[in-house]
C-alpha positions in Angstrom: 86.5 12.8 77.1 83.3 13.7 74.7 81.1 15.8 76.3 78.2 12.7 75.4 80.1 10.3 77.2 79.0 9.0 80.6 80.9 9.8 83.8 82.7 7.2 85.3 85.2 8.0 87.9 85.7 9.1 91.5 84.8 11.7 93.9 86.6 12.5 96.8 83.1 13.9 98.5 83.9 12.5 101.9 84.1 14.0 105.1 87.7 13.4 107.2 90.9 13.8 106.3 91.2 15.0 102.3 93.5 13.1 100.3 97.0 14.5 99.8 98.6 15.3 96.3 100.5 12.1 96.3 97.8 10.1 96.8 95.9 11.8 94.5 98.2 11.5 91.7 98.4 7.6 92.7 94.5 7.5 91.7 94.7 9.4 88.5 97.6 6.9 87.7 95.5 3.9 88.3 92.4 5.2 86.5 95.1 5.6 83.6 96.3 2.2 83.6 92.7 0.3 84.6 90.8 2.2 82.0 87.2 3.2 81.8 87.5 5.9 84.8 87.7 9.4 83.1 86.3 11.7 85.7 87.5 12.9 89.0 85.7 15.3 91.4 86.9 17.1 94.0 84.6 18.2 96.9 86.5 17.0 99.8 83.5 18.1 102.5 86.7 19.4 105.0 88.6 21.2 102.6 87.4 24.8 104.4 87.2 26.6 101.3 84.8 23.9 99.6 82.5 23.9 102.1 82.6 26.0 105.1 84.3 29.1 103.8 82.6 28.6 100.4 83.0 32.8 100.2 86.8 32.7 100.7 89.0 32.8 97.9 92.0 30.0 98.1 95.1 31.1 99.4 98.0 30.9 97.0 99.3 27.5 98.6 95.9 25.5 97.8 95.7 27.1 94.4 99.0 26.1 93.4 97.9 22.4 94.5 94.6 22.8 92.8 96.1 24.3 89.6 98.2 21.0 89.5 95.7 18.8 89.8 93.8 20.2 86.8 96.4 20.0 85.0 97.3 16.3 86.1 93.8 15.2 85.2 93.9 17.6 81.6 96.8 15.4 80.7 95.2 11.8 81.2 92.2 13.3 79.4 90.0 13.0 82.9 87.6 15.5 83.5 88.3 17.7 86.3 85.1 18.6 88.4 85.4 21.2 91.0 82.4 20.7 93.9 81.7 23.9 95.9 78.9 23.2 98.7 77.3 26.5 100.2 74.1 25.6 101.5 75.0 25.6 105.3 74.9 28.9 105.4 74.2 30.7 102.1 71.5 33.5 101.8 70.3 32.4 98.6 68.0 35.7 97.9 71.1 38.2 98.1 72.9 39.1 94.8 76.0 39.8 96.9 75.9 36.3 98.1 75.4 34.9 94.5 78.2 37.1 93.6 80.6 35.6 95.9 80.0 32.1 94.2 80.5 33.5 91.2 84.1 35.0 92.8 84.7 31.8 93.9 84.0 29.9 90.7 85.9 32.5 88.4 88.8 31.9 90.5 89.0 28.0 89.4 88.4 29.1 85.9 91.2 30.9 86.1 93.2 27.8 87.6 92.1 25.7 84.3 88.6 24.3 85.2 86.0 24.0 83.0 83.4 22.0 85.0 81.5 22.4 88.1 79.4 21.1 90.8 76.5 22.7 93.1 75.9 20.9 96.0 73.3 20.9 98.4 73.7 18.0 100.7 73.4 17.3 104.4 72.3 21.0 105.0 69.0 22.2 107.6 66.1 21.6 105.4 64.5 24.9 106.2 63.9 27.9 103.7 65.4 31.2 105.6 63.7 33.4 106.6 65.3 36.4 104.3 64.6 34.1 101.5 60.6 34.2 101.6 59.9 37.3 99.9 61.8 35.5 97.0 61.2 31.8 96.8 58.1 30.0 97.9 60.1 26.7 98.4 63.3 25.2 99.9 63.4 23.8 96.1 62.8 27.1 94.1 65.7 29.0 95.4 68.1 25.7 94.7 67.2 25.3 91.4 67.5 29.8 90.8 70.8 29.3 92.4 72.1 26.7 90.1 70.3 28.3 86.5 71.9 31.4 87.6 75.4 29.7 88.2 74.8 27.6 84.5 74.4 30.8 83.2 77.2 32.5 84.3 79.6 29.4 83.4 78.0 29.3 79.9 78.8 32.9 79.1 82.3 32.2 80.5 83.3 29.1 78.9 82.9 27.3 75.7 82.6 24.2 76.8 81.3 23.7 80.5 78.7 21.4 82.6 77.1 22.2 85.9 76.4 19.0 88.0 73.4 19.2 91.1 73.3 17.6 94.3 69.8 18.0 95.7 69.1 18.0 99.5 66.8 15.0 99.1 69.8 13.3 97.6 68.2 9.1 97.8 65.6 7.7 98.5 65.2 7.6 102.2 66.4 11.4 102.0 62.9 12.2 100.0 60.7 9.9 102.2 60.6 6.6 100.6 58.6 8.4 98.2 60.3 9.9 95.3 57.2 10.2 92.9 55.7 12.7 95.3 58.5 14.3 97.0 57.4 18.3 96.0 61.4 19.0 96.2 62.7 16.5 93.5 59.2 17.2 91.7 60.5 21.2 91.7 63.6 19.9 90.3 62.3 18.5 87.2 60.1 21.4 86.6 62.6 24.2 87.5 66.1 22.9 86.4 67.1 23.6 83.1 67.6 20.6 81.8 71.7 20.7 80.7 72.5 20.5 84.7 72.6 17.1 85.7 71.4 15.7 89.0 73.3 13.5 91.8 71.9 10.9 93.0 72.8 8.0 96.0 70.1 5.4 95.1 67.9 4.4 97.5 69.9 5.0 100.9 72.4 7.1 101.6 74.2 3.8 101.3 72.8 1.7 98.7 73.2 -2.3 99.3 72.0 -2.6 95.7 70.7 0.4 93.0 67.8 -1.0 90.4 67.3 -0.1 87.1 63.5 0.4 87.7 64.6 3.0 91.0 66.5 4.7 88.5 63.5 4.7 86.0 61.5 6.6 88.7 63.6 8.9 89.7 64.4 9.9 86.1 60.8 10.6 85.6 60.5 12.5 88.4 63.9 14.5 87.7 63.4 14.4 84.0 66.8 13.1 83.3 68.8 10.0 83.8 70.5 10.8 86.9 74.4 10.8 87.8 75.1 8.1 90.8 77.0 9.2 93.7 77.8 6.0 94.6 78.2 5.5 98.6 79.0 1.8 98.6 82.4 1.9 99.9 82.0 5.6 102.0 83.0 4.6 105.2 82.9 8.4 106.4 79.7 7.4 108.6 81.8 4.8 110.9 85.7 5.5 110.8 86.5 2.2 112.6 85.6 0.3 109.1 86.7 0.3 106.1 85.4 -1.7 103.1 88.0 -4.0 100.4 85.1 -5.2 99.2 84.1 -5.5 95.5 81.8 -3.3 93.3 78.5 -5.3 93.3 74.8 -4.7 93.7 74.6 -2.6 90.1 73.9 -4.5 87.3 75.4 -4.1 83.8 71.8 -2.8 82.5 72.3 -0.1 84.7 74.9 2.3 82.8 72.4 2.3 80.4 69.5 4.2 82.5 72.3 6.4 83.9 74.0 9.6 83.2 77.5 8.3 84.4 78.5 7.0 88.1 81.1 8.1 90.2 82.0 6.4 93.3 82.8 8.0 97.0 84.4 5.4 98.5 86.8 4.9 101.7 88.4 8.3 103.6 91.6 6.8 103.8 93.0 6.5 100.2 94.9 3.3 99.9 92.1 0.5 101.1 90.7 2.2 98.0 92.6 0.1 95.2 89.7 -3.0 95.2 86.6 -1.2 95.6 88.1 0.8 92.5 89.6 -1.4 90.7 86.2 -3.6 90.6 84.3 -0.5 89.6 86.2 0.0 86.7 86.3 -3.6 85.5 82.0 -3.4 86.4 82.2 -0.4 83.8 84.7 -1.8 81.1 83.8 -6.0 80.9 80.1 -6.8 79.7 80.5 -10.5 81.5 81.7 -8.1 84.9 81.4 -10.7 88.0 82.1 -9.2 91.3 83.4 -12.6 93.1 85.9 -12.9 90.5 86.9 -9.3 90.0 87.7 -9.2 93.5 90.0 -12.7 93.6 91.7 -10.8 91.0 92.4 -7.9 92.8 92.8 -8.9 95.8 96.4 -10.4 94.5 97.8 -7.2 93.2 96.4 -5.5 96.3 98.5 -7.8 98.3 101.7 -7.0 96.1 100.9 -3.2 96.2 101.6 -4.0 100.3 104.5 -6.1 99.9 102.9 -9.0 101.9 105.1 -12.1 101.6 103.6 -15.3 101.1 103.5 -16.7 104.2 101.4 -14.1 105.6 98.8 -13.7 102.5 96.6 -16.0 103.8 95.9 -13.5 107.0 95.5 -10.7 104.8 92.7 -12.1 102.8 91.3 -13.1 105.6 91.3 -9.2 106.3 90.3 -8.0 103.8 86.9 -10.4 103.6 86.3 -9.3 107.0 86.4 -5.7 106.0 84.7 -6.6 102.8 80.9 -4.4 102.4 78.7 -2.5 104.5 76.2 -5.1 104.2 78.1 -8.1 104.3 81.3 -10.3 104.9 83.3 -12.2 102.2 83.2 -15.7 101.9 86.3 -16.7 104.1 85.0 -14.4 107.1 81.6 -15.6 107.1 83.4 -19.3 107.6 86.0 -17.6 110.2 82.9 -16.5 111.9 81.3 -19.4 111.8 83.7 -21.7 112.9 84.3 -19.3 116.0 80.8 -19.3 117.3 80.4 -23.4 116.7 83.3 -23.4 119.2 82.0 -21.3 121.6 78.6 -22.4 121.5 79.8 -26.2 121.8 81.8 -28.7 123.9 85.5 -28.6 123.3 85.8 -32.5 122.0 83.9 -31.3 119.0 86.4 -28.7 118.1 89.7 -29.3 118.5 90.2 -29.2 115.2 88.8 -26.1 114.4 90.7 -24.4 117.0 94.2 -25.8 115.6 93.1 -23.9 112.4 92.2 -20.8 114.5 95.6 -20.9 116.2 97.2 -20.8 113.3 95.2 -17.9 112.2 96.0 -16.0 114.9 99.9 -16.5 114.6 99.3 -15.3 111.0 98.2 -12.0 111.8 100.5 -11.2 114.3 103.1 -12.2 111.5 101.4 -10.1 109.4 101.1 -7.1 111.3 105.0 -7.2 112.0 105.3 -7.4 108.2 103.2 -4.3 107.5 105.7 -2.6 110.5 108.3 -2.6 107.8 106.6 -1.1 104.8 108.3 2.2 103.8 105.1 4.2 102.5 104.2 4.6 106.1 100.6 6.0 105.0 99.9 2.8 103.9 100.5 1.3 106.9 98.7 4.2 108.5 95.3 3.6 106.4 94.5 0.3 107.8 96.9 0.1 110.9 94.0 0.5 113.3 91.6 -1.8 111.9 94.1 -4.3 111.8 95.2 -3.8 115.4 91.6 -4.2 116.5 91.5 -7.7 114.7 94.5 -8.9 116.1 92.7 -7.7 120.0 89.9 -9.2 118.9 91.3 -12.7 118.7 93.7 -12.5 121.7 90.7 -12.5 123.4 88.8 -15.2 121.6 92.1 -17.2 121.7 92.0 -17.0 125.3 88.4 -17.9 126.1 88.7 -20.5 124.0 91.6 -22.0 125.4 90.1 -21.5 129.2 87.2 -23.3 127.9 89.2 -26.2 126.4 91.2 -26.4 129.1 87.6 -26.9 131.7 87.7 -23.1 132.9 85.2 -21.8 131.4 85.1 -17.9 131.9 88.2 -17.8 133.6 90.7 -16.3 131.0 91.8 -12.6 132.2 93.0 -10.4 130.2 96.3 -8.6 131.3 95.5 -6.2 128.4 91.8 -5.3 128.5 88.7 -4.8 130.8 86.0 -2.9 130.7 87.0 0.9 131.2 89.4 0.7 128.9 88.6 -2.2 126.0 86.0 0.1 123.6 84.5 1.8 126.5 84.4 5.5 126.7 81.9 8.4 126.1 80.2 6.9 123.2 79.6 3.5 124.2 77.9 4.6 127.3 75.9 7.0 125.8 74.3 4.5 123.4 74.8 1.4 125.6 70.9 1.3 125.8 70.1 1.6 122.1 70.0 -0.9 119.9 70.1 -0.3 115.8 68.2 -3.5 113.4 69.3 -4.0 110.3 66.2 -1.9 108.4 67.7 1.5 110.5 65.2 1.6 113.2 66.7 2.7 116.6 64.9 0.9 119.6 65.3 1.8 123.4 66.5 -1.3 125.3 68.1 -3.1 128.1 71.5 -3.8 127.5 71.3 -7.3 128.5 68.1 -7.6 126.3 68.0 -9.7 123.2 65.9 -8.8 120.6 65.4 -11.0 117.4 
């Protein structure tokens, strides 16, 4: 790719399992054949040596792996970014330090790579105390670290780019406040201005990214900034993923932008909408999230094998595991036609409830069809999200049905109760809390309810 062109692509930045080399050469193969993806970045947050043994060379096993991958993306003309993130423990005044990133880094030149990325994300927001004598900011001894690293790449390399992640990495990171954040404010001053800047939008998870946010943030930065898009991370809360479509960016916005790359899902395959969409959002002028999704949605179905009998309950799944902010269309409905009947008398739903029946019997069908896939790590990717669906309406089924048949709260489960149906350490411990939709954590009586 041009070194002027903007970055569109993917980074595996997620914390969980990393992809595996399969997996990974199934993405580069689909950004070949989509088009308009020409970047991947790799900066897995539980590879060991990216983040917590940043100082370790890579044993010969992971090299060999990595050496492949560079040369896998070289061939399909994607630019290969290598993430290194040593800001959980680095001591960012030693020169011995700095020279152990620079170890670090030579050692993925020598595997092939040309491009980098220096992240500081998620770290204590707290300048050390060995660093004082040094820096007068948190800020300051980022930005040394990275012209220093810039430096080094530029006398090593031809042609190379260094990509920055600050700490106060959105919006909500820098205080709702990004015009006087004095860290982002530092990096505009301090930076030099070839390194570009990451940048999540307003949250850490963005619902929707405006051109004017970007506006200010570029003014405070000094540059157009590169998105990390978080849209369809699900790293945050394992027992979702999102098959939703790329949406809440307009077109206008790959204009006020160095490039975007998304983050999206931990487990690989749910991946194929959310990217699939992305790529169509930065390839079609007339993009339309609804119908880009309809679209993909079809081949994502045929990339599982599901027959036709048992499409219907996969849609449904997939709307129901659509965004972090919302449901699709057919869950929303699904939803809604499940609390009419529970808030109502059965005589004004017996119709409704057929149609539930027979969603029900669909995916249990379609679970027993995913049973026989033979890439079991597809199976694997969504297995528990789609075992929790089916628990979830065995139980509406049967209060439904006591309630139909004029036993209302009588159904017993022989499957669940409470100890064992989503209990555990983690639901007790925040049984009393309850999170609104703007983030705000409120101390409450479980039974409470609170508009």
């Amino acid at each position: 790719m041009a070194e002027s062109e903007n970055r569109y692509g993917v980074i595996e930045g997620f914390y969980g399992r990393p992809w595996s080399s399969s997996e990974r050469d199934q993405l580069l193969e689909w950004m070949g054949e989509w088009g308009g993806l020409n970047t991947y970045m790799y900066a897995p947050k539980d590879d060991l040596y990216h983040r917590s043994k940043w100082r370790d060379p890579y044993p010969e096993s992971y090299q060999i792996q990595l050496g492949e991958l560079i040369q896998s993306c070289s061939k399909r003309d994607v630019r290969f970014i290598y993430g290194i993130a040593p800001g959980l423990d680095m001591a960012y005044a030693s020169d011995a330090e700095f020279e152990l990133l620079t170890r670090k880094i030579a050692q993925m030149i020598d595997l092939g790579c040309s491009h980098f990325a220096l992240l500081f994300d998620d770290i204590p927001e707290t300048l050390p105390e060995d660093a004082t004598d040094r820096y007068s900011s948190f800020g300051q001894a980022h930005c040394d670290v990275a012209n220093r690293l810039n430096s080094f790449l530029t006398k090593r390399l031809s042609e190379t780019s260094l990509s920055f992640c600050p700490t106060p990495y959105c919006g909500r990171l820098a205080g709702m406040n990004v015009r006087c954040n004095e860290y982002l404010n530092e990096v505009g001053e301090l930076l030099e201005m070839e390194i570009d800047v990451f940048w999540t939008g307003p949250e850490v998870v963005s619902e929707t990214i405006t051109v004017e946010s970007i506006r200010e943030i570029a003014e405070v930065i000094k540059r157009k900034p590169v998105v990390w898009d978080n849209l369809h991370a699900n790293d945050y809360d394992m027992l979702r993923f999102y098959t939703g479509p790329y949406q809440g960016r307009s077109s206008e916005l790959k204009s006020e932008v160095k490039g975007i790359l998304s983050n999206p899902n931990t487990p690989f395959w749910p991946n194929y909408i959310p990217l699939r969409t992305f790529s169509e959002y930065v390839t079609e002028d007339g993009f339309t999230s609804f119908l880009s999704f309809e679209d993909a949605i079809r081949d994502f179905s045929m990339l599982y094998s599901i027959p036709q009998e048992s499409l219907e309950a996969f849609e449904l799944l997939c709307s129901c595991y659509y965004l972090p902010y919302e449901f699709g269309s057919s869950a929303e409905k699904f939803l809604n036609d499940i609390q009419f009947m529970l808030d109502s008398k059965p005589e004004d739903w017996l119709d409704k409830f057929t149609s539930f029946e027979k969603t029900h019997k669909t995916v249990q069908q379609l679970l027993v069809d995913l049973n026989s896939i033979e890439t079991r790590e597809k199976l694997y990717s969504i297995y528990h999200i789609l075992w929790e669906f089916r628990e979830s309406l065995f139980l509406i089924e049967g209060v439904l049905k006591s309630k139909k048949e004029g036993k209302e709260n009588s159904f017993q489960s022989p499957y669940h109760f409470e100890a064992l149906f989503r209990g555990g350490f983690s639901d007790r411990l925040t049984s009393q809390l309850l999170v609104k939709k703007d983030g705000t954590v409120l101390q409450t009586d479980k039974k409470t309810q609170i508009e």
